[in-house]
C-alpha positions as CSV (number, residue, x, y, z in Angstrom):
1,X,0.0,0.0,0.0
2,X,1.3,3.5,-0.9
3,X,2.0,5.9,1.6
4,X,-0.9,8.5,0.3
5,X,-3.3,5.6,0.2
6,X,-2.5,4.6,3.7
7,X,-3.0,8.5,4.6
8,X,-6.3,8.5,3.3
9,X,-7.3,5.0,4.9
10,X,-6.1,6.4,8.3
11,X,-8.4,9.4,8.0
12,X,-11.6,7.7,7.8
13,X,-13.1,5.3,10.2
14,X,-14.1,2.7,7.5
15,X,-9.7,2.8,6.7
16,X,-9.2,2.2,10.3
17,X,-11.6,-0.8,10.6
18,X,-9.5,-1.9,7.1
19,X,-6.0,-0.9,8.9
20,X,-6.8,-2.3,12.3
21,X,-7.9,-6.2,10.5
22,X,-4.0,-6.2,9.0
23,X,-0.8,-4.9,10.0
24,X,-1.6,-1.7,11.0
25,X,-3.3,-0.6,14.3
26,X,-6.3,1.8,14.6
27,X,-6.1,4.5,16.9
28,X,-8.1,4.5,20.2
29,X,-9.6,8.1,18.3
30,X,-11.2,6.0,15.3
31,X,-12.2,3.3,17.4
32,X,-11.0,0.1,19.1
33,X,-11.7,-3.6,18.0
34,X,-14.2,-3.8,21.3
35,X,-16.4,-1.4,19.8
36,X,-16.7,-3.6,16.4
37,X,-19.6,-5.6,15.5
38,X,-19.6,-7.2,12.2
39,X,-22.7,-9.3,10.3
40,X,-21.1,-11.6,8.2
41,X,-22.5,-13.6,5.3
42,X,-25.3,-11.4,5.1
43,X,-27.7,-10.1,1.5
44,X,-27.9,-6.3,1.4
45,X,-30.7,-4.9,-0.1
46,X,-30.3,-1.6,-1.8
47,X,-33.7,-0.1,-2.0
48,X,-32.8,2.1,-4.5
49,X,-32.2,-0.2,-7.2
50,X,-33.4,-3.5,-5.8
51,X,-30.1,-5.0,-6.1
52,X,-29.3,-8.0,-3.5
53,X,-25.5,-7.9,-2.7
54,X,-24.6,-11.5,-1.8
55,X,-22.1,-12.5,1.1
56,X,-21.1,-9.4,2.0
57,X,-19.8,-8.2,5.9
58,X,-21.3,-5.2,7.3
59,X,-19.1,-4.1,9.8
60,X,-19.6,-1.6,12.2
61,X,-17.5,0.8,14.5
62,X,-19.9,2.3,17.8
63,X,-22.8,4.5,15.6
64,X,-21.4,4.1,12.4
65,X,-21.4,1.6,9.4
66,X,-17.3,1.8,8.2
67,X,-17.7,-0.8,6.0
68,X,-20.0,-3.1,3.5
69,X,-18.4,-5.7,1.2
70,X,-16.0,-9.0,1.5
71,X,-14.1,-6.9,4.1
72,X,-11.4,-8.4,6.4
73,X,-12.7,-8.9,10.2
74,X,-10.4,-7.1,13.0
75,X,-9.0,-9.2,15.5
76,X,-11.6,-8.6,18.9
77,X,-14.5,-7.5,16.6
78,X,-18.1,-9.1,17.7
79,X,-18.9,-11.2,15.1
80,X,-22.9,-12.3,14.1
81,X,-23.1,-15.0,11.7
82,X,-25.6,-13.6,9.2
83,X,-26.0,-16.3,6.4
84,X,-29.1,-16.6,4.9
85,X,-30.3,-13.4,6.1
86,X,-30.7,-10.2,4.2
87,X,-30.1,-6.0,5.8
88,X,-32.1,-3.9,5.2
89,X,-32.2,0.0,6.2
90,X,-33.9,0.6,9.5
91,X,-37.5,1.3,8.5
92,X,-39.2,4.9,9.5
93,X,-42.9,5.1,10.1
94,X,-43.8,8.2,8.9
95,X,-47.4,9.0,10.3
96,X,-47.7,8.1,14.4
97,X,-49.4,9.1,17.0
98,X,-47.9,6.9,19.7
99,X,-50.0,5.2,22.6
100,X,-49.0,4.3,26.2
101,X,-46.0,5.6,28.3
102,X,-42.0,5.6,27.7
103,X,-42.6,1.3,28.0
104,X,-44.8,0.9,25.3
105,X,-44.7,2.9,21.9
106,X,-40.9,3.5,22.3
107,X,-39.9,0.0,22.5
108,X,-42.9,-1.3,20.3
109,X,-41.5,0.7,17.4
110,X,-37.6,-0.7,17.9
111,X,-39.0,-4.2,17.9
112,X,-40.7,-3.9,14.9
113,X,-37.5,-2.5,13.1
114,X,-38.6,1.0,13.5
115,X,-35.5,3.3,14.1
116,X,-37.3,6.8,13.2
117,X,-40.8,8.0,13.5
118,X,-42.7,11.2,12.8
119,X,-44.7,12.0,15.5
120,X,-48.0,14.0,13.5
121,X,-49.5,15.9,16.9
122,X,-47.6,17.0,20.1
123,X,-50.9,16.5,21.7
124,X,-48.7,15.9,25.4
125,X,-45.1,17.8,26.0
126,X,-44.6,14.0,27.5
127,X,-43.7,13.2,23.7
128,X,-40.6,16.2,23.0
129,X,-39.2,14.5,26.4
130,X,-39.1,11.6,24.9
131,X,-37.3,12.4,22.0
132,X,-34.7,14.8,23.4
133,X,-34.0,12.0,26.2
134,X,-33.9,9.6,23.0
135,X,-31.2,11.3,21.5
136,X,-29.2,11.8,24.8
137,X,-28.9,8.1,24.7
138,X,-30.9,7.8,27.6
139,X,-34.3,6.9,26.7
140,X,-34.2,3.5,24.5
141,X,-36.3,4.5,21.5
142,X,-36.4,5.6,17.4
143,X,-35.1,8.6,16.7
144,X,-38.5,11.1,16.9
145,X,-39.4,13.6,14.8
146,X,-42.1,15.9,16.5
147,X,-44.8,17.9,15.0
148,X,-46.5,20.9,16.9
149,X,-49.3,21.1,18.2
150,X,-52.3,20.7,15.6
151,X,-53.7,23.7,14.0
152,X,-57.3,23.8,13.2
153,X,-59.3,26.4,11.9
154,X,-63.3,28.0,14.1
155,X,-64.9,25.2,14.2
156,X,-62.8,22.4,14.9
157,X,-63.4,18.9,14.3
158,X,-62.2,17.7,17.4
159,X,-64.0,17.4,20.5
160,X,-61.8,18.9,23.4
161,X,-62.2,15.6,25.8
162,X,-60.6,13.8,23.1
163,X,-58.3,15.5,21.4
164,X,-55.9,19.5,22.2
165,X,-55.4,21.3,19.5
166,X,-54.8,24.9,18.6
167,X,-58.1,26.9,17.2
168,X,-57.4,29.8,14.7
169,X,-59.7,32.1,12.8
170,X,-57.5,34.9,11.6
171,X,-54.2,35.4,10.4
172,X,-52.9,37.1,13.7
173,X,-54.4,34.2,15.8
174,X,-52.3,32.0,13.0
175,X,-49.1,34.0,13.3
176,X,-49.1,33.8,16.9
177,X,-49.5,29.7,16.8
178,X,-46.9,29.2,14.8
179,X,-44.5,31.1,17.2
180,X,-46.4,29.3,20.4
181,X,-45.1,26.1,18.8
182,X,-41.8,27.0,18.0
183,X,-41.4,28.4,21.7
184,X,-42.9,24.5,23.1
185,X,-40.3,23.0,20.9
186,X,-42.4,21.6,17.6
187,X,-39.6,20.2,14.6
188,X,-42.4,21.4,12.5
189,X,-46.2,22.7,12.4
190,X,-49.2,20.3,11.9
191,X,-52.0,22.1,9.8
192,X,-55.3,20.7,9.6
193,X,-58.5,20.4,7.9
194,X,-61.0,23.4,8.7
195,X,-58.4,26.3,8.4
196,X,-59.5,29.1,6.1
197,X,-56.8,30.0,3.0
198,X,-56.1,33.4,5.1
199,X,-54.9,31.3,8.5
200,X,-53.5,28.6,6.8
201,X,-51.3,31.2,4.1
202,X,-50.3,32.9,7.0
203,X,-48.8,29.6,8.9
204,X,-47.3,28.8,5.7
205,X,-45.5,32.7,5.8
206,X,-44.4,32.9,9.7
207,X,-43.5,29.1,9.6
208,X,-40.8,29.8,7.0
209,X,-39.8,32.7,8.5
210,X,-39.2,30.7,12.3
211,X,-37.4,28.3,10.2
212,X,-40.1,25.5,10.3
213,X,-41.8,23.6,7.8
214,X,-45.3,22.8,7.4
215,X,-46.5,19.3,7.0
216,X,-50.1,17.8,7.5
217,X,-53.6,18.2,6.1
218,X,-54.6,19.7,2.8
219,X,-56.9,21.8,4.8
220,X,-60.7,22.0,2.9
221,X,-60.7,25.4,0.7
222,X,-57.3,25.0,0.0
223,X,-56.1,23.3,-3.5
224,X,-53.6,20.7,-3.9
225,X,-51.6,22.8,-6.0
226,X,-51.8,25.7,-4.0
227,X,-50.9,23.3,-1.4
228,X,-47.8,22.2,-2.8
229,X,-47.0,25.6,-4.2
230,X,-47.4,27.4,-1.0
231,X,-44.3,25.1,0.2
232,X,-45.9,22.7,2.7
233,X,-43.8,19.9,2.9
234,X,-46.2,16.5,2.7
235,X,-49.9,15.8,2.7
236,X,-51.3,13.3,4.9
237,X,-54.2,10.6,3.7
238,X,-55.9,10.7,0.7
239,X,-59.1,12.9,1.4
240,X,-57.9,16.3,0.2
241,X,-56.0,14.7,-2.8
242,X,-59.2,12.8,-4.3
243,X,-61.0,16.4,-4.4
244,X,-58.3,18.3,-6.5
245,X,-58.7,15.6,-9.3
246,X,-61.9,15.5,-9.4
247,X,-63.6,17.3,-12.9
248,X,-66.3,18.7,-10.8
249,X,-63.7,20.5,-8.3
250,X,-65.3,23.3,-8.3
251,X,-68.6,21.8,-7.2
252,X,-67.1,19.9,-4.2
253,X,-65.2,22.5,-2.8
254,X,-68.6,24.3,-2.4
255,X,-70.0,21.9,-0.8
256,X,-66.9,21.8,1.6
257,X,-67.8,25.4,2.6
258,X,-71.7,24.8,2.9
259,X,-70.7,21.8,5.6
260,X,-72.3,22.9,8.8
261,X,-70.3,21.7,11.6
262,X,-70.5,22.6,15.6
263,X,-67.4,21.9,17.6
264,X,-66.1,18.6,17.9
265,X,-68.5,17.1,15.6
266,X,-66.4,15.2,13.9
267,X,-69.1,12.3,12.9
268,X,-71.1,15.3,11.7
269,X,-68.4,16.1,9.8
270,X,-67.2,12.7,8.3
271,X,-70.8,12.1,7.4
272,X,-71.1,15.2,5.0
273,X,-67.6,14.6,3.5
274,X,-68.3,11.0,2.5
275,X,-70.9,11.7,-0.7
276,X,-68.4,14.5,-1.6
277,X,-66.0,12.3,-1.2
278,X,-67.9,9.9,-3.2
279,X,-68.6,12.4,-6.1
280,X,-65.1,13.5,-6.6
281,X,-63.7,9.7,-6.8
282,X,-66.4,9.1,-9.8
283,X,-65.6,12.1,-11.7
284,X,-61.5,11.3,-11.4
285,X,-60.0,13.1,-14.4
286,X,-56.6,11.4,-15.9
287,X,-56.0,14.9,-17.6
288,X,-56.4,16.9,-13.9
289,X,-54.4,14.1,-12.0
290,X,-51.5,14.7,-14.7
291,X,-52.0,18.3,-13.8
292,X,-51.6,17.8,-10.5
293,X,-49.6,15.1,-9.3
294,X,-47.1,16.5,-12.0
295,X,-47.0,19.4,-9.6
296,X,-46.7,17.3,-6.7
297,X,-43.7,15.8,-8.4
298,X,-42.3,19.4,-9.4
299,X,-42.2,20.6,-5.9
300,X,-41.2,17.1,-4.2
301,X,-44.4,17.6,-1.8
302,X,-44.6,14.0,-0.3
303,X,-47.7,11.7,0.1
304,X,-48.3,10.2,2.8
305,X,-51.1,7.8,1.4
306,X,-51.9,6.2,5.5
307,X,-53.9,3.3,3.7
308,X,-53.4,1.4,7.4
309,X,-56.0,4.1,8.5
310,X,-58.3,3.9,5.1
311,X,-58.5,0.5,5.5
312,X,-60.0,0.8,9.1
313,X,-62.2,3.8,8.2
314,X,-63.5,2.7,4.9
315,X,-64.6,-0.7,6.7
316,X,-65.0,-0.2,9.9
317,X,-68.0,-2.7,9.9
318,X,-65.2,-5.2,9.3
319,X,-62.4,-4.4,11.1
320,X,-61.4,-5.9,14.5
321,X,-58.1,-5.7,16.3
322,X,-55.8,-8.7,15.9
323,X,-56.1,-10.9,18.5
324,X,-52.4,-11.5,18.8
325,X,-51.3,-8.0,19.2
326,X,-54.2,-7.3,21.6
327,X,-51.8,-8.0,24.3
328,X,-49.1,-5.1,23.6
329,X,-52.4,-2.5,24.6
330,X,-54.0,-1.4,27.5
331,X,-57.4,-1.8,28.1
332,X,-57.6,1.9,28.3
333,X,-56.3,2.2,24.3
334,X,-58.8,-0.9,23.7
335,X,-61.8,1.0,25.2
336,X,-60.9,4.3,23.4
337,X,-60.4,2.7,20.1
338,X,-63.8,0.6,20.4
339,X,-65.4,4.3,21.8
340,X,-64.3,6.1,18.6
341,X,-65.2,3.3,15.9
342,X,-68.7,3.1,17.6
343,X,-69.2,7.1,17.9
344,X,-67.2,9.2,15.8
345,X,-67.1,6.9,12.6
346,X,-69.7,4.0,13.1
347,X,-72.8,6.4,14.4
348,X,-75.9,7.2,12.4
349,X,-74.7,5.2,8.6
350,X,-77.0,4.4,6.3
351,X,-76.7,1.2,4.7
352,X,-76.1,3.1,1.0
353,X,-72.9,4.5,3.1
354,X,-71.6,1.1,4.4
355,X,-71.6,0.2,0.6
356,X,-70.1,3.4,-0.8
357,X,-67.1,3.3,2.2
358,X,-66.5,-0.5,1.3
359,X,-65.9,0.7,-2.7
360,X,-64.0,4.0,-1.1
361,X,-61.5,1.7,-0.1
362,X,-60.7,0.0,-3.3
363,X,-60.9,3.6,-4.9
364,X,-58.2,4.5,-2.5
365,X,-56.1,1.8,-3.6
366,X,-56.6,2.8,-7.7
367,X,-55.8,6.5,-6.5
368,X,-52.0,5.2,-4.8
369,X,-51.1,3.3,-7.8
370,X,-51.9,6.2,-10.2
371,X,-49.9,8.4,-7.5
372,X,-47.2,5.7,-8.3
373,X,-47.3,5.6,-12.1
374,X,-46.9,9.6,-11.6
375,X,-43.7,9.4,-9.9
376,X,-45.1,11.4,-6.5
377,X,-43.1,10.7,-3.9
378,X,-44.4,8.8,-1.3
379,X,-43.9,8.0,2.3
380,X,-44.8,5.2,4.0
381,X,-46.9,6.1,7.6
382,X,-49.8,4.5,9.1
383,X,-51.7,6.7,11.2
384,X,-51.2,4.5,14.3
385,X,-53.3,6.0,16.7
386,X,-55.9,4.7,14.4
387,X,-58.0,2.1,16.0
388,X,-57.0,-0.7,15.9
389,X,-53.5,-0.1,15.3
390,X,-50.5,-1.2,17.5
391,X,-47.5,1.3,17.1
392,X,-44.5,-0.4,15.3
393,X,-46.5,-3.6,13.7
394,X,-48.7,-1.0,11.9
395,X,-45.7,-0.1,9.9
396,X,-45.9,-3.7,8.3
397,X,-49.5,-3.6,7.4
398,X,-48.5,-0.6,5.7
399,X,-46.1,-2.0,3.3
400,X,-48.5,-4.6,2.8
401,X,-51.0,-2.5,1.7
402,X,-48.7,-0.5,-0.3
403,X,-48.0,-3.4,-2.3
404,X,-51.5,-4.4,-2.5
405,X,-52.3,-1.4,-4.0
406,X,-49.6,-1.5,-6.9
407,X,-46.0,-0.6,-5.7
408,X,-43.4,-3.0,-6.3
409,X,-41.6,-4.6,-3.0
410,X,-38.7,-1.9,-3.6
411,X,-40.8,0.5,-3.7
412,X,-42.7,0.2,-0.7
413,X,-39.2,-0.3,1.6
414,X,-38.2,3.0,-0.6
415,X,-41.1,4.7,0.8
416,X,-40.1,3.4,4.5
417,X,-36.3,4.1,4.1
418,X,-34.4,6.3,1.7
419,X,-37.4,8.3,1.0
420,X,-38.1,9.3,4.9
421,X,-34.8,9.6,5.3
422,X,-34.5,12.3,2.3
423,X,-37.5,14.1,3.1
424,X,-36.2,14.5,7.2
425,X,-33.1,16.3,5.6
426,X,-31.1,12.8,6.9
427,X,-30.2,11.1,3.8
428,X,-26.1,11.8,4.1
429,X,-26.8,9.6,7.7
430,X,-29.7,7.6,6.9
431,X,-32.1,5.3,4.6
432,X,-29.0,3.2,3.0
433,X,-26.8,0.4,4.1
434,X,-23.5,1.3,3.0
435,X,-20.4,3.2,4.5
436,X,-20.6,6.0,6.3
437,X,-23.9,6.0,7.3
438,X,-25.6,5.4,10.7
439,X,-26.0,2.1,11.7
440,X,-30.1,1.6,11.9
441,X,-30.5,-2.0,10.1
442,X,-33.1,-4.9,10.2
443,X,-31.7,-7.9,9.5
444,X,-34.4,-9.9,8.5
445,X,-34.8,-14.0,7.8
446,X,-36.2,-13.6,4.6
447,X,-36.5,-11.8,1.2
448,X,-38.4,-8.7,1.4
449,X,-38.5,-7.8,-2.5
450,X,-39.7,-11.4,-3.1
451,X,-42.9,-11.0,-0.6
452,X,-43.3,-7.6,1.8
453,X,-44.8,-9.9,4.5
454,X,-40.8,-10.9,5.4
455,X,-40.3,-7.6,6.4
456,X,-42.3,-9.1,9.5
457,X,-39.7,-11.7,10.2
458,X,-37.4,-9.7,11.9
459,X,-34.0,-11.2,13.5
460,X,-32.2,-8.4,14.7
461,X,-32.4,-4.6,14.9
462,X,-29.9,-2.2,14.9
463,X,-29.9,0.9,16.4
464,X,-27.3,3.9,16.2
465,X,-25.0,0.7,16.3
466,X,-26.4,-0.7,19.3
467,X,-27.6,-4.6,18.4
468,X,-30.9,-6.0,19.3
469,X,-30.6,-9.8,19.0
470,X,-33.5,-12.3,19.2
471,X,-33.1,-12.5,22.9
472,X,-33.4,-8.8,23.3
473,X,-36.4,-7.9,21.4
474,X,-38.3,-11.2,22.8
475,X,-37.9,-9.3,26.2
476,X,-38.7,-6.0,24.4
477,X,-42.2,-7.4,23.7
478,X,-43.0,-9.3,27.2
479,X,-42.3,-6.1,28.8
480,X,-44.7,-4.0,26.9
481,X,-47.3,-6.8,27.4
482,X,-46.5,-6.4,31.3
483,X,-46.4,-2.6,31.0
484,X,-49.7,-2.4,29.8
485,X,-51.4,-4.3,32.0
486,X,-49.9,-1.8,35.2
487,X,-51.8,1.1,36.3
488,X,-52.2,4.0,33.8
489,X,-48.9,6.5,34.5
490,X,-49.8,10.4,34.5
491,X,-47.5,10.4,31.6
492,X,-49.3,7.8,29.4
493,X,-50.4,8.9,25.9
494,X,-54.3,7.3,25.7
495,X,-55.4,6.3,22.1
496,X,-57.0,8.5,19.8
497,X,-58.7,8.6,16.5
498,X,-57.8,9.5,13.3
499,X,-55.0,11.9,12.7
500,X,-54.5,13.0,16.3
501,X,-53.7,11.2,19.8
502,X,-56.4,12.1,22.2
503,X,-55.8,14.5,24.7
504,X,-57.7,17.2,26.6
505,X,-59.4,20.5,25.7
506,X,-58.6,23.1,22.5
507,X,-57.2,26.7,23.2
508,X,-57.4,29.9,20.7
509,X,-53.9,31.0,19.4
């Protein structure tokens, strides 16, 4: 080896891991053989192309990934036979409104392979504490990304027993939410269905100028495009998307404004959207979806399509929780999730509704794939909070569904991986397995791009290098079942409905 070679290898930790495995020594700086784990034998998915790299070594120095090939082992290193198995990036749930205390979402989502989430509503402070004591290293968890508050417009949807949020009705009121949630510590501001285009321009405007982004909704008298032009980052479900394609546009969106809606009448308010709902997905327009998922595309606004939480809400007459994750909830998230399926979505429905929401669903479906053929970017998120979703398993159904509805098996861990990790401003650290990055992996004991389900049969999880065996996440999961059978803490998150975790009262901005 030449001298400037060796110079270069000796700068970076994935040289010293190479220099340390032959006859020259690491120093203690770029880390010692005790803090070396390697995977050996292993098939690394690259999401990006779908390529499976056969028998390669991922090795790994404390946080870090230094190395990913048919790489020498230093002498001391921890080594995990991974033959037969295949690494994936650690996945990223990108919609979650998490459920319990620190012993039960947290370690639900590492189990699972979850090593980031987006938390969509700091509906409890409980949840920024979480994070920052995540990130310290001393809270065992995903790496959290935190919305604010949620900002609604006068009425809100949301009754204030179940659900905080931030009520607006002017641009000043709007203005002075957006700094209220910067001062509580938001990543970025939640924006919600009911605003008016004055409020919700003017969160758009003092949002940028805090240095936030927006992310949520596509409130009702707001566009898509305007959406997307305005800057807001990503738009959540597919109810405001379905609308802006929709030849009769026009039409709908004045029926939007003619809903009549008191306070925290949300069934009030899901009853009147569903036959709009129902006449935009019947007029669909291929010409107006080119129009406007082509400016989706422009502006890389990101979709999170939540088809976990359409599925539920488009058949809630046949939806149940799963018997064998009932046990990772409290009785408290099992009677809130069976309150809000009986009285905010299941109340008053006609029988012609029950039919329409059970062809809504496969509409849904139809309206991801044509998001797909468009080349919108989406993001994979399952609105768990939802019932009857467990936080971290939820992810899986998503992919699953993802696929159902017409993305490829690379496409859907895309959406879960490098995508997240690209829209969270991460992807020099995250949402690949190669050198360089942070070590979040799943190593999994089957294919993924053959059948999604595998991403289900999970070996190991790796987080910011730190190894979760078999052993480790078997005891992950018994202690959430015992955690949620103790007495509720004071800083337990209950469950909530759609697109918000419940929590108590509303205030004005």
């Amino acid at each position: 080896m030449n001298s400037s070679r060796r110079q270069f290898l000796a700068r970076t930790a994935a040289g010293a891991a190479v220099i340390a495995a032959g006859s020259f020594t690491a120093t203690p700086a770029l880390g010692s053989p005790r803090n070396l784990t390697a995977f050996t034998g292993a098939t690394v998915i690259d999401v990006a192309t779908g390529r499976r790299q056969r028998h390669q070594t991922v090795l790994i120095a404390g946080d870090r990934i230094v190395g990913v090939g048919r790489l020498p082992i230093p002498r001391g290193t921890t080594v995990i036979d991974a033959t037969g198995k295949y690494v994936v990036p650690g996945l990223a749930d990108m919609h979650v409104h998490s459920l319990g205390d620190e012993h039960v979402s947290p370690p639900l989502y590492l189990a699972n392979g979850l090593t980031t989430v987006r938390e969509m509503a700091a509906t409890d402070p409980v949840v920024y504490d979480w994070r920052d004591r995540i990130e310290a290293g001393t809270l065992l968890g995903p790496r959290m990304v935190v919305a604010s508050q949620i900002i609604d417009g006068d009425p809100t949807l949301w009754d204030p027993n179940l659900l905080h949020v931030l009520v607006v009705d002017t641009p000043a009121e709007a203005r002075a939410a957006v700094r209220r949630v910067h001062g509580e510590g938001a990543d970025f501001v939640k924006v919600y269905s009911r605003l008016n285009r004055a409020s919700y321009f003017a969160i758009i405007d003092e949002a940028r100028k805090l240095g936030l982004t927006v992310h949520g909704h596509g409130p009702d008298e707001v566009t898509t495009k305007d959406v997307s032009k305005a800057g807001q980052r990503s738009i959540e479900h597919i109810h405001s998307l379905g609308l802006s394609v929709s030849t009769r546009e026009a039409d709908v969106r004045r029926m939007i404004s003619e809903i009549n809606v008191q306070t925290g009448d949300y069934n009030a308010w899901f009853r009147q959207m569903h036959p709009i709902e129902w006449i935009a997905a019947n007029t669909y327009s291929k010409a107006r979806a080119a129009d406007v998922f082509g400016t989706l595309r422009r502006n890389n606004t990101r979709v999170t399509p939540t088809l976990a939480m359409h599925r539920v809400l488009d058949q809630i007459d046949y939806t149940h929780l799963d018997p064998k994750l009932a046990k990772y909830l409290s009785p408290d998230s099992i009677g809130t999730y069976d309150y809000v399926i009986q009285n905010l979505y299941g109340a008053n429905r006609t029988a012609e509704e029950i039919s329409h929401q059970r062809e809504m669903w496969a509409w849904r479906k139809h309206f991801v794939r044509e998001l797909l053929a468009h080349d919108v970017p989406i993001l994979a998120g399952t609105d768990t909070g939802t019932p009857y979703s467990v936080p971290g398993f939820a992810l899986h159904d998503e992919l699953e569904q993802l696929v159902t509805a017409g993305a490829t098996p690379r496409q859907a861990l895309y959406a879960a991986t490098a995508e997240p990790a690209r829209f969270l401003g991460l992807g020099a650290d995250l949402g690949t397995v190669e050198a360089g990055k942070i070590a979040d992996l799943v190593v999994l004991d089957a294919d993924p791009l053959t059948d999604i389900r595998n991403t289900r049969r999970i070996h190991s999880v790796v987080t910011r290098g730190r190894v979760l065996g078999p052993a480790v996440r078997a005891k992950m999961l018994a202690d959430v079942e015992a955690a949620v059978q103790a007495p509720a803490s004071a800083l337990a998150l209950p469950a909530g409905g759609c697109c918000g975790s419940a929590g108590s009262g509303h205030s004005r901005a």
